[in-house]
N, C-alpha and C positions, 0 to 999 in steps of 0.2 A: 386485838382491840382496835376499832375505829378509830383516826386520830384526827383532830379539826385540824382545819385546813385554815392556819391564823389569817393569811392573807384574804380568803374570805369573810371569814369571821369579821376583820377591820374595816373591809369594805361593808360588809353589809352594814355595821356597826355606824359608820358612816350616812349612811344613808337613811338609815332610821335616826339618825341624829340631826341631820339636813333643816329640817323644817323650823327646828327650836333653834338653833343657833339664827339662823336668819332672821325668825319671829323678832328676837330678841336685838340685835342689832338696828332691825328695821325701827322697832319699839324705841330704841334709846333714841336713835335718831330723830324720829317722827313727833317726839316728846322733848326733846331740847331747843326747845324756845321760850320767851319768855312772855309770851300769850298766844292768843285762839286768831290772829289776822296777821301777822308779822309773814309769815311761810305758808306758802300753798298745802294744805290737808296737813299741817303740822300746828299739834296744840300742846299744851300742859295736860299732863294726867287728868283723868274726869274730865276732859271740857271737850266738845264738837270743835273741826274746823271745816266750814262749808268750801268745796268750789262754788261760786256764785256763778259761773260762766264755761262754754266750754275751752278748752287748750288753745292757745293760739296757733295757728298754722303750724309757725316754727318749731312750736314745742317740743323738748324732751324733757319733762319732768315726770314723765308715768306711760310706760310701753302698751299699749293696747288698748290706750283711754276708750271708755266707747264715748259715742256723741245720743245716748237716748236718755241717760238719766246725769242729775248731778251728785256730787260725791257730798257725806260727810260723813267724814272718819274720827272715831274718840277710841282713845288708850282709854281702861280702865286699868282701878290700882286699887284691889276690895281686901288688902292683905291688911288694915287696921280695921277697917268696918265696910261694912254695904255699901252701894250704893244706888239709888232710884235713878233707873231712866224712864224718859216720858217720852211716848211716839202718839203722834198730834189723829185727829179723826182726818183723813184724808178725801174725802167725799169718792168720789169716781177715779181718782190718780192714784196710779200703780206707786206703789213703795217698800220698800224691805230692807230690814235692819238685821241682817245676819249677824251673831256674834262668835269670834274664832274665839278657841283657846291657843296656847300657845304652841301647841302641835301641830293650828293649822284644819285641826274640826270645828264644823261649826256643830254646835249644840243647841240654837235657839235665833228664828228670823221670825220674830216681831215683825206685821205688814199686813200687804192686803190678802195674801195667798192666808197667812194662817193666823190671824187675828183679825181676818175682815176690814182692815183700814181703818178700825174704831182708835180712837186716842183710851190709849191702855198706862197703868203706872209698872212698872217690875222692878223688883229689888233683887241686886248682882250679887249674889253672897259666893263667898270663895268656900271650896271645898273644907266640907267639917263645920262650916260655922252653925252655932247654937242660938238661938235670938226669937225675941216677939218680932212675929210681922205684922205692923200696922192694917188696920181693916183699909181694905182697896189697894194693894200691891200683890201684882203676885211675887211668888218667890221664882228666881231664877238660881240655881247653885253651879257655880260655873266650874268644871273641871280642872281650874290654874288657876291663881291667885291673879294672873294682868289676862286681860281681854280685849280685843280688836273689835270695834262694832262698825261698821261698815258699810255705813247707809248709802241710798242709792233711791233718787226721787224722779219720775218719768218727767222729763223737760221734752216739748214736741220742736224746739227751736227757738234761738233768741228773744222769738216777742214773749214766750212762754216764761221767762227767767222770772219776770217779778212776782206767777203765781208761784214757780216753786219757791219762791227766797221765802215766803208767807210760811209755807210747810217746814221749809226748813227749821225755821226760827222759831219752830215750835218741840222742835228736839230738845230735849233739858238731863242736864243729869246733874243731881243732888244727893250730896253724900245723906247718910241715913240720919245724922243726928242733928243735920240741917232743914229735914224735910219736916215742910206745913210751913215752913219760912221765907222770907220774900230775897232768898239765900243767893247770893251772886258770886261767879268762878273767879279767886285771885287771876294780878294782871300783873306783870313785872316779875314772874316765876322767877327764880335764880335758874343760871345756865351751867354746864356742864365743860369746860374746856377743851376735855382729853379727850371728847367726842367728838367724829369726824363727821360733821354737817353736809360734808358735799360729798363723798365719795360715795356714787350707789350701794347701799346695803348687798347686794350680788355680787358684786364685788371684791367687798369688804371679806365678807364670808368665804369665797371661791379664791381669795390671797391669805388666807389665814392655813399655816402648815398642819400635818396630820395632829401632831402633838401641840401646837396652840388649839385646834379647835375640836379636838378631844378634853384638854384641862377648861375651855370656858363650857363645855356638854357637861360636863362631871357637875360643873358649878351648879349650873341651872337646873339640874337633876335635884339640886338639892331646894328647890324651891318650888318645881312644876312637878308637880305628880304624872308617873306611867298613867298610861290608860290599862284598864283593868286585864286585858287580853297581851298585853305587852314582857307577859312572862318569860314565854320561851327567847325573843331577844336577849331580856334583859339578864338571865341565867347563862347565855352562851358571851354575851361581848365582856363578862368575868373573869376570860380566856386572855383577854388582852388589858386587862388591869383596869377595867371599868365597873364598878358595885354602885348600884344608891345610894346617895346619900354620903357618898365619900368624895373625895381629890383625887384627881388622877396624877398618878406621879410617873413618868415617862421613866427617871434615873431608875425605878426602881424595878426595870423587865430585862428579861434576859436575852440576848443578842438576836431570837430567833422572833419573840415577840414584837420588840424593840424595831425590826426590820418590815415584820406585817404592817404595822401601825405605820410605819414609814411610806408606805406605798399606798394604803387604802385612801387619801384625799386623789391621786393621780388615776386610780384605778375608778373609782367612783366618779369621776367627775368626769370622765373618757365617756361612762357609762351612758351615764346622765346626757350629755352633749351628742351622743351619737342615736339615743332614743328618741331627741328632740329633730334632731337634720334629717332622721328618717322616719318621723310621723310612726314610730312602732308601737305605739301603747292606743291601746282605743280600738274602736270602730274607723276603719279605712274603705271607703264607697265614693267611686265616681270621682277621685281624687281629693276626698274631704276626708279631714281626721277630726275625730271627736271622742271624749270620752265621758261615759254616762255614769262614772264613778268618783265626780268629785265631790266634794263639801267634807266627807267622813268617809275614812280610810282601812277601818278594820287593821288590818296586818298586811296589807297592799301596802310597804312603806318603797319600795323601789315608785309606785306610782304618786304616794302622797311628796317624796323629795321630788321628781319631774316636775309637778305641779307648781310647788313652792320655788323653783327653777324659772319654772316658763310663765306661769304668770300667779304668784303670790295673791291668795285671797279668792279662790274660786267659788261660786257659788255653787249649792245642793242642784241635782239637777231638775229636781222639779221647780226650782226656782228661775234656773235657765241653763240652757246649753249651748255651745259655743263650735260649730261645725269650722275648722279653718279649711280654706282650699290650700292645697301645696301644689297638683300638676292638673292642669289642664286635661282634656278628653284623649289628649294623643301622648299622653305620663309624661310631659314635658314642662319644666316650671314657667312661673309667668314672667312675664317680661312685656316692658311698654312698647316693645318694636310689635308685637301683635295687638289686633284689636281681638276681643271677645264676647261671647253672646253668655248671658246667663237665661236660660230659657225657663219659666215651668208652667208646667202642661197646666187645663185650669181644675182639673182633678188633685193638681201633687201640688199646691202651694203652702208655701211657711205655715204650717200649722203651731200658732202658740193663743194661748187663752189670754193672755194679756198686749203682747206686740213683738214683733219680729223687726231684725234691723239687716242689713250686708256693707260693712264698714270698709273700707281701703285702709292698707299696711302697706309701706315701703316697706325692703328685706330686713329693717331691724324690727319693725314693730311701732313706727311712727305714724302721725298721719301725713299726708302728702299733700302739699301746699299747689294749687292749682284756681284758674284764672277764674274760676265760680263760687270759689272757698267752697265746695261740697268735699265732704269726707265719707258721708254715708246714706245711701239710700233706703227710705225707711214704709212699711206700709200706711204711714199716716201721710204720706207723702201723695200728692197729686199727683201717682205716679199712672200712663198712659196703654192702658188694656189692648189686647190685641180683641177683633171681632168676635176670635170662639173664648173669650176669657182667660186665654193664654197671658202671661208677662213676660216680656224680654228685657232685661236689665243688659246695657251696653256697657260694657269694662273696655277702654283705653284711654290712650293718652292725648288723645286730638277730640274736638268734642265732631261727635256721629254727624251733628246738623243739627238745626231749631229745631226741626220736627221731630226729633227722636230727644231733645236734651233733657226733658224731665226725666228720663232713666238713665241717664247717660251717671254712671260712677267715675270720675276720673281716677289713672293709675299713672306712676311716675312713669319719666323714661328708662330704669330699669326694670330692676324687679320686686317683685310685690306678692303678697298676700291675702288677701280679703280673708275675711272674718264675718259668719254668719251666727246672728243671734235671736235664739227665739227666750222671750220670759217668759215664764209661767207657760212650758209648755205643755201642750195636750197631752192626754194620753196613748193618742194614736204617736204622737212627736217621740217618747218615750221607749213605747214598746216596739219602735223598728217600720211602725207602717209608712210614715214619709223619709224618702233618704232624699237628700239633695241630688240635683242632677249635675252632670260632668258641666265644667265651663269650657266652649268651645269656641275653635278658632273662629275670626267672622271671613266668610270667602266672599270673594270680590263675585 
């Protein structure tokens, strides 16, 4: 007879556990304060917290910020009752309110791609609930009782801030049995102590041993529903003393168990870390990685933990997709001792139905503070065409000259990443017909 192979079993078991431990973490985190302005994108349950503005130079409060749209993010908590969010009519500006569950699917992006931009009402009901739904709400039934909604409003640069604060401010969410009333989000929430406020949630989760963060999986298992297809895991990680709906009790495996489980955080997170340093998941062309399989994961859970890894909250890809460059034309990574050309022909340019961006990353994932404040060069940009339609975007660290500066992206004096983003991309974007082209050295 067959015999599993435990130390697999806990690593996989791991990995498909990845997303909900972090979810969860990030939740508590993001949700202990004691109103909607005190912390950057952190608010009380039910309430938005807008960025108003982009990151500061120096920033590190959020890896891979882009600079196209502003953020507002609200925890939902539909485990007593519904709740109504409202997304405003936004005339001509891109906007989208994807909502995760706790896995880290999104299940429902409210916006202009798939509600036209119209100001819509939806009521958040947690899996199972039974209820009248008022006339003019739709029903949404969210797959986990807490949900991530994740808004994201096109801002074209600081003079632009005060029309988006208008849209923003027109986000609302109203528990059900408040709604038709002139109902306002409690201020002075109580706070949580034993919660670590500063330590990034990645962290948090990536220091927590196999056996702490198997007993807080078990927990949360007992409150976030499998996804329907989640059988064959959930029948095999049984092996290593994990069931639904129960506690995981470590004392109680026998030494051969007890040893798999022991290793599967070290084993998984090797994995994880070495998929991310070698661009191995996705579509790899011209030294760009990208992968045209986020938002919802199926049984890809080695890809949906990557994700959850490298950058939490990924949008569907018809919403957007996100090419990162890692080596240059000659597979060599970047660095600000060269200068580089990003070229494209006038046949092969960013194809997205809504806007395309190419953002600068230091090697952690920051933006890189430079004598122009640019971070990101964008096609709403005055950016300066060559004679046959061609654009040449200039990546380094010394600016090209006045006549070249409007493309000119600054990158630090090491090394760096840019990060290309199309929204709402086309369907030629999709199906493979535009691939990015190689970024290459500039010769003297």
């Amino acid at each position: 007879m067959a015999q599993f192979d435990l130390t697999k079993v806990a690593a996989d078991a791991y990995l498909y556990a990845y997303p909900l431990v972090t979810m969860e973490l990030t939740r508590r985190q993001m949700t202990n304060v004691p109103d909607a302005h005190s912390a950057l994108l952190r608010a009380p349950l039910n309430q938005f917290s807008h960025a108003r503005e982009y990151p500061a130079a120096d920033s590190k409060e959020v890896v891979r910020f882009n600079f196209d749209t502003l953020y507002s993010f609200a925890w939902l908590d539909v485990h007593a009752e519904p709740v109504v969010l409202s997304v405003p009519d936004a005339g001509d500006r891109y906007y989208l309110t994807p909502m995760l569950d706790m896995w880290t699917d999104i299940f429902a992006v409210p916006g202009t791609r798939n509600t036209l931009g119209k100001a819509r009402d939806f009521l958040i009901a947690r899996p199972g609930w039974r209820g009248d739904v008022p006339e003019g709400l739709d029903l949404i039934v969210a797959p986990t009782p807490f949900v991530w909604v994740m808004g994201r409003t096109q801002a074209n640069g600081p003079d632009d801030f005060a029309r988006v604060h208008a849209i923003q401010d027109q986000y609302r969410i109203v528990p059900l049995s408040a709604w038709g009333t002139d109902y306002e989000p409690p201020t002075r929430v109580e706070t949580d102590a034993s919660i670590d406020n500063d330590t990034p949630p990645l962290e948090q989760v990536n220091a927590l041993s196999s056996v702490e963060f198997f007993t807080l999986f078990a927990e949360l298992l007992k409150v976030n529903p499998p996804h329907a297809n989640d059988y064959p895991i959930l029948h095999r990680m049984r092996a290593i003393g994990i069931t639904p709906g129960e506690s995981f009790d470590a004392s109680s495996l026998d030494a051969e168990t007890a040893a798999a489980v022991d290793t599967a955080r070290d084993r998984a997170l090797a994995d994880l870390v070495t998929a991310m340093s070698e661009a191995s998941i996705g579509i790899r062309r011209n030294g760009w990685n990208w992968e045209q399989s986020f938002g919802t994961y199926g049984t890809s859970y080695r890809v949906r933990a990557l994700v959850a890894m490298a950058g939490l909250g990924a949008n569907l890809p018809e919403d957007a997709i996100y090419p990162n460059a890692f080596a240059d034309a000659d597979g060599e990574p970047f660095t600000g001792a060269n200068d580089y050309v990003l070229h494209f022909d006038a046949d092969n340019q960013p194809d997205a139905d809504a806007f395309w961006s190419l953002t600068m990353y230091d090697g952690d994932g920051f933006q890189v503070p430079n004598p122009i404040d640019r971070f990101v060069i964008r096609d709403r940009d005055p950016l300066a065409l060559n004679p046959d339609g061609s654009l040449d975007i200039y990546i380094q660290h010394e600016s090209p000259g006045t006549d070249r500066e409007a493309n000119w992206l600054p990158a630090p004096a090491g090394t760096f990443s840019p990060m290309l983003r199309l929204y709402s991309p086309s369907s030629e974007s999709l199906n493979g017909a535009f691939i990015p082209p190689a970024i290459t050295k500039a010769r003297a």
